[in-house]
N, C-alpha and C positions, 0 to 999 in steps of 0.2 A: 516258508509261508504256511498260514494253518489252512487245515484242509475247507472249511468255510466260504476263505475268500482266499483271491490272487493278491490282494495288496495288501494286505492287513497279517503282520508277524503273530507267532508264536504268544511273545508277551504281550502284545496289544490285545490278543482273542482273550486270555486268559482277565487282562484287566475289564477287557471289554462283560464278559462272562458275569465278572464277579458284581458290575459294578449292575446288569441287569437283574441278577438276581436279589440283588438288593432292594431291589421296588418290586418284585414280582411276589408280592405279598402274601397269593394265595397261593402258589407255586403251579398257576397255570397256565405258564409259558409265554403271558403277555405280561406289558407292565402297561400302567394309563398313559395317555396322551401326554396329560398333563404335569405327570413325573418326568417325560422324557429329557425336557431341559437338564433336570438336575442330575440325572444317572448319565447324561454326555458329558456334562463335566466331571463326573463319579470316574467316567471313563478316560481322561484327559483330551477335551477336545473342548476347544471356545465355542462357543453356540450361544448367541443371543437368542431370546424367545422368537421374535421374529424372524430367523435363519431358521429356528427348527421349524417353524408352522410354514413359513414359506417352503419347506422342503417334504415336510410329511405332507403338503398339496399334490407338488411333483410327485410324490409316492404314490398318490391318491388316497392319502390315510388321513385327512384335515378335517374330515366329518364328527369325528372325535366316536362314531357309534361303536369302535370295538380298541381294545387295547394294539401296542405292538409288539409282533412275534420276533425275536431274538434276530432272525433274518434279517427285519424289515430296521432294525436298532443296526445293523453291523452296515447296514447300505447307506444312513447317515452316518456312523464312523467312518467312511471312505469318503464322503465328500466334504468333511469337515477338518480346517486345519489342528494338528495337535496343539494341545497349551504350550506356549514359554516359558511357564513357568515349572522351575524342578520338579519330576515327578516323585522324587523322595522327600521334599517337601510340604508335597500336596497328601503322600501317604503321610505323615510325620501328623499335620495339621488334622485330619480323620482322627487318626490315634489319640490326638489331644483329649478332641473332642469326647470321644468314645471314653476317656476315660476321666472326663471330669462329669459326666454324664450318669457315667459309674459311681462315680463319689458321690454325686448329688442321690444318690440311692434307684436311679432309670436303670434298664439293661439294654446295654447296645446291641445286643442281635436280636431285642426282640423289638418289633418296627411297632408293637400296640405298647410297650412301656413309656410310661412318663413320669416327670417329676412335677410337682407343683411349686408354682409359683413362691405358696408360704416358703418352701424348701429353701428356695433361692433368696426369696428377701433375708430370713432367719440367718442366710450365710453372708450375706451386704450388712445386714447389722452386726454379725462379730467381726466381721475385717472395719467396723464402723465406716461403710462406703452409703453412698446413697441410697434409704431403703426402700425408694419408689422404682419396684422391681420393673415396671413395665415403660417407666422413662429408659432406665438402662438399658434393655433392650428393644426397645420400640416395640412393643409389641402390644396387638392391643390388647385392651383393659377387661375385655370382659373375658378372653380366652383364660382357663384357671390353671392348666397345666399345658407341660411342652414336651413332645418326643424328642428323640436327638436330633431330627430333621427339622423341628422347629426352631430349639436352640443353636443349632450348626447356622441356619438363615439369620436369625435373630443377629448373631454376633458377628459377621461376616456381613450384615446388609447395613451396617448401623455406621452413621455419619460424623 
């Protein structure tokens, strides 16, 4: 067990780790409220929006006035069940992303890159697919470019 916490493995701190420094944008040790969602499941753990704000109450951290400290991120990792679904799958599906993300000319470890939309229609028009970029990924219209976190939502939320 990692020195951290009593319930939470070696690998788990390490995914847990990686998956908060990934939103912690400024490198100051907090990530936002409202990143938290997504870095728990960055982290493999189900959490509906609602299980997480019901739980950062219980913390007393649902006022949204300050980010949360790594601690306060590994005390919802203990009371959340982990995903079902393969974690070499879930890394695989990252990687994808990351690197079509890459293609589309974004850089995945920098959380301010993006690609624009042109980018992506110009690619729907030579595979000649639909080149109403912002039906294909529901997203809306007026937004002009996407980080990987938007295109990762975008492709993954869409019906």
């Amino acid at each position: 067990m990692s020195a951290y916490s009593a319930t939470l493995s070696d690998d788990v701190m390490t995914t847990a780790r990686k998956a908060f420094e990934r939103y912690d944008h400024d490198d100051s040790g907090t990530i936002q409220i409202e990143e938290v969602v997504q870095a728990l499941q960055d982290a493999k753990r189900d959490a509906t929006e609602a299980q997480v704000f019901q739980l950062l109450d219980s913390l007393g951290l649902s006022d949204g006035s300050s980010g949360l400290r790594f601690h306060e991120f590994l005390e919802l990792l203990e009371k959340l069940p982990e995903q079902h679904r393969d974690h070499q799958v879930i890394d695989e599906d990252n990687d994808a992303f990351a690197a079509s993300f890459q293609w589309l000319g974004g850089n995945p470890e920098d959380p301010d890159s993006s690609i624009t939309k042109e980018t992506i229609q110009k690619v729907l028009q030579d595979f000649e697919l639909d080149s109403n970029v912002d039906a294909v990924l529901g997203t809306d219209a007026m937004k002009s470019s996407l980080n990987l976190k938007d295109l990762q939502q975008a492709l993954t939320n869409r019906k």
